[in-house]
N, C-alpha and C positions, 0 to 999 in steps of 0.2 A: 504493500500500500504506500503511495507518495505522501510524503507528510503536509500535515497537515496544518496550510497558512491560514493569515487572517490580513483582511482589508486593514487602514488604522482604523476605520470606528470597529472593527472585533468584528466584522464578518466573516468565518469561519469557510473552507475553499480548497479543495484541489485541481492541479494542474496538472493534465495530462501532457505524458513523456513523447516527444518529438516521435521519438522511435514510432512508436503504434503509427503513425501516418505515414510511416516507407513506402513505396510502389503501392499506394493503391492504385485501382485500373481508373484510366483515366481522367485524372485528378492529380496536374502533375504544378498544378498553381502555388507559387508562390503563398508564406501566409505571412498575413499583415495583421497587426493589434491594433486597436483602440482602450484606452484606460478612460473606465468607467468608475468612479466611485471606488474605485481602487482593486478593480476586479477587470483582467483582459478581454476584452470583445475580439475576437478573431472573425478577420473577413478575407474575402481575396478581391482581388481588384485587378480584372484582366481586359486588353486590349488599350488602345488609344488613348489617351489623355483627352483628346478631342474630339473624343467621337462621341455617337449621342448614345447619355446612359441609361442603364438599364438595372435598376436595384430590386434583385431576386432574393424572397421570403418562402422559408421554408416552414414545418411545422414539427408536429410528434410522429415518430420518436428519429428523426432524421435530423441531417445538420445539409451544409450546403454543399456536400457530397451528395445530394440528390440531382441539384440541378447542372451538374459537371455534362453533361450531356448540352443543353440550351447554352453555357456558358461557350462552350467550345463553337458552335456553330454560330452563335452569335459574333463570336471575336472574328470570325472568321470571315463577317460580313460586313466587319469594321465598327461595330457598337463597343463598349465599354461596360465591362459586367461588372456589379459590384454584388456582393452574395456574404454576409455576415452570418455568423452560428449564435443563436440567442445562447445568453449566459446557461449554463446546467448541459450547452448541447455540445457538439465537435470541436473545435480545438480550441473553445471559450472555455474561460473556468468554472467550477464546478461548486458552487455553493451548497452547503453540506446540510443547509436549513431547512427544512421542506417547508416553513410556513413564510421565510421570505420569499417566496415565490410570488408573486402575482404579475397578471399579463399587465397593468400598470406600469411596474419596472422594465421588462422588455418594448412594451411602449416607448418610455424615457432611452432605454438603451441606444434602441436605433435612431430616436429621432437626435441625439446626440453621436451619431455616426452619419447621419445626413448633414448636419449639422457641419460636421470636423469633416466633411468632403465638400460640402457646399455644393449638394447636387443640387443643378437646376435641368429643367427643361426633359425630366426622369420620365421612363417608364418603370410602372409599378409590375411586377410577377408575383404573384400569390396564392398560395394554397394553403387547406387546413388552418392550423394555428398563426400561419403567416398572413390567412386574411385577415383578422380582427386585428394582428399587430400593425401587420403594411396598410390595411386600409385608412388605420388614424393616421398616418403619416400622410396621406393625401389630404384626407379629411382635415387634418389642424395646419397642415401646411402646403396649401392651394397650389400656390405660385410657384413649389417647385417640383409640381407634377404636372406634364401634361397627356399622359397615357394609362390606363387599367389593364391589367389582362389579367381575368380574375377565374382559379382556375378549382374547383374543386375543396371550397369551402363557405363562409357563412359569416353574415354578422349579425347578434342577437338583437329581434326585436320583441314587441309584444306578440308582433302575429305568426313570429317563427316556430315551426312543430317541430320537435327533435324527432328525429328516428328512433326504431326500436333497439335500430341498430348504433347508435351514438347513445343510447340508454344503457345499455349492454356494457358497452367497452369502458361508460363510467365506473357502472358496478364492478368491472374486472378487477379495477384500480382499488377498492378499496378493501379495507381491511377484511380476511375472508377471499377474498375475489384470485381468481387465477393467477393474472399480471402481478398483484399486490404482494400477493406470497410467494411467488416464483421466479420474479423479477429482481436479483441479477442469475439467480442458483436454483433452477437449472437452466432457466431458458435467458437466453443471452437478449440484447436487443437486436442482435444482428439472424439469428434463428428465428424472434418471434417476424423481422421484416420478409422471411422469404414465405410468409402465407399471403399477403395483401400481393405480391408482385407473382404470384400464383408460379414459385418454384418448388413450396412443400403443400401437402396438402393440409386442413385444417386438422384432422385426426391425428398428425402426425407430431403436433404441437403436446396434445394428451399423453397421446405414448412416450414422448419426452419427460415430463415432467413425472409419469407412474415409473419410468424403468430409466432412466438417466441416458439412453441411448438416444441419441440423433439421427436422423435418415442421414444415407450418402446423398451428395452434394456434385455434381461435375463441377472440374477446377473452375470453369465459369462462374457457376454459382456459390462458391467458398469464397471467389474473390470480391465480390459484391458484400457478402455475408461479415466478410473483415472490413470490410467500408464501412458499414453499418454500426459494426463490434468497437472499432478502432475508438471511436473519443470516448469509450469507459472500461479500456483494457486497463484492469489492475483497478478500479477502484472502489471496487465494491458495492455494498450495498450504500453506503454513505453520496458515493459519487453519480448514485441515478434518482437524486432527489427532482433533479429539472424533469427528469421525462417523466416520476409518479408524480409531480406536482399540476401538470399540462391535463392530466383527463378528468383528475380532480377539481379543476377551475371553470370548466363547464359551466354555464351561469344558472341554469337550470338545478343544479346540486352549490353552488358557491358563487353567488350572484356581488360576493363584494370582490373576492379575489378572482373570478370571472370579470371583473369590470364589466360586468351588464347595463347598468345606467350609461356610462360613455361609447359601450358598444351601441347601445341603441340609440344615441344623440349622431353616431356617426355615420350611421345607416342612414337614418332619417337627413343628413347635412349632405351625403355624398348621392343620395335623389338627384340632387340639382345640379351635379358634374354634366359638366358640356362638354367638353373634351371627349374622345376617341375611347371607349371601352369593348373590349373583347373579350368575350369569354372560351374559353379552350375547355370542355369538360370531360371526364372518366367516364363514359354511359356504363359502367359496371359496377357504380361506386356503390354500394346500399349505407352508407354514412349522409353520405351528401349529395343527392337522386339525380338524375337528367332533370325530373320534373321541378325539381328546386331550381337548377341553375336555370334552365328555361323561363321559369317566373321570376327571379330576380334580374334576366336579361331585358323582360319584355317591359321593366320600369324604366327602360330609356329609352329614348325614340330611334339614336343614334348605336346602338349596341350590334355587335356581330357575337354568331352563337355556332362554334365548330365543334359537333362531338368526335370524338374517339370510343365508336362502340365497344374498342374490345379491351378497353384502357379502366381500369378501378381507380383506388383511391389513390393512389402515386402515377400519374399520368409524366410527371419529370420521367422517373427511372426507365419506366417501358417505352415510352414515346418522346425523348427530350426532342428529337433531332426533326422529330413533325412537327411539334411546337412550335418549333423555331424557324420551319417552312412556313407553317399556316401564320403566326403574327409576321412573316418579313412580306406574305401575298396580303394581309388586310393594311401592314401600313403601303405599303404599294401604292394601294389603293383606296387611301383614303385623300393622296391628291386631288 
């Protein structure tokens, strides 16, 4: 176990060992910090100086080792990717308090990393947990966004219905609950990622946890699986406070550390975005439906709606590289 620091106001924190991010696949970026409150925000920041940005929001239980996919193809296109790991996630530090968590602070995080880049004239990328963070970013700071691409997540209002399945995945988390008791020993975060991206099967999650064995893997998918594993190799249970704290904050179960009141003031603010929104969505998601993102697209006159039928809840990892075709044919064409 890496020992164990603290902020100067005593906020208690581990930092994950360089080593663990060796040759992952595809993911060969440079990593860059920002000091937070006395805690490292790790981002990457690739392509052009000059080029028009593009600030990619990731969510649970992933870091921006998801979106290495879109970032690549992007760079390639001559945009400027910036992709930060919220504190508790990939090669940000790891706060050991499960009740300092609230999506509040990752809020402040980022908009003090837009901030210290002075992004203007931004495209927003979003999914899961990354909408209700990135979307305030738009939402409290207008001027320096002028693009959405809003991809497989949600921001709380009064008339939002959760899923059964987003009901579910709360209860996993909590005390009792599968993820809650199982999470880091036996099932890793990078074992429970190969169900959503449909390389294990769901039963095979069970069988891990009753008899300690793992299904085989092709090196393909061990390499992805250490992607995943990498920003909480060695740190225990102490060092996966961020990703139990993320399904916990649900506003629906935790409406003050959900930031439910400013999610829904932001929902209601960002109605009135005139600018260029896109939605790109997983038609396979049962978190976050086609049906949902269809109805949250049809509240702007100006919205484009591309599904990916055969794309679930992480539409980065399976699809980055269509992504990043279908938003470079909608800005195209939004001349």
């Amino acid at each position: 176990m890496p020992q164990l620091l603290r902020t100067p106001a005593g906020v208690p924190f581990l930092r994950s060992d360089d080593s663990a991010f060796a040759d992952l696949p595809d993911y060969p970026f440079a990593p860059r910090y920002l000091e937070v409150d006395g805690l490292r925000l790790h981002y990457v920041d690739e392509g052009p100086r000059d080029g028009p940005a593009v600030l990619l929001m990731h969510g649970m239980p992933t870091w921006s080792f998801l979106n290495r996919h879109i970032i690549r193809a992007l760079v390639d296109a001559g945009y400027r990717c910036i992709a930060a790991d919220h504190i508790g996630f990939g090669r940000s530090d790891k706060v050991t308090d499960d009740d300092w968590y609230a999506i509040a602070r990752h809020v402040a995080a980022h908009r003090a990393l837009v901030e210290a880049l002075d992004l203007r004239d931004a495209t927003l990328f979003c999914q899961d947990w990354g909408g209700p963070i990135g979307l305030a970013q738009a939402a409290r700071m207008p001027g320096r966004f002028s693009r959405l691409v809003i991809m497989n997540t949600w921001l709380h209002h009064e008339a939002y219905v959760y899923t059964d399945a987003l009901r579910r995945w709360n209860a996993g988390w909590q005390a009792g609950g599968v993820f809650g008791d199982n999470v880091p020993d036996p099932l890793s975060i990078g074992t429970f990622m190969m169900i959503p991206l449909g390389l294990m099967p769901a039963r095979a999650l069970y069988a891990l946890i009753q008899s300690g064995e793992a299904p085989a893997l092709s090196a393909a998918q061990e390499a992805v699986k250490r992607g995943y594993d990498a920003p909480f190799a060695g740190l225990g249970h102490a060092g996966h406070a961020g990703a139990r704290r993320f399904p916990l904050s649900l506003p629906f179960y935790n409406p003050e550390g959900g930031a439910a009141v400013d999610q829904a003031r932001d929902f209601e603010g960002l109605l009135g975005w005139s600018g260029p929104v896109h939605f790109i969505w997983g038609g396979g998601d049962d978190v976050f439906t086609e049906a949902w993102g269809r109805q949250w697209a049809g509240r702007y006159a100006q919205a484009t709606f591309d599904l990916l039928p055969d794309a679930g809840h992480f539409p980065q990892e399976t699809h980055g590289a269509e992504i990043a075709r279908l938003f470079l044919a909608r800005v195209a064409a939004e001349a």
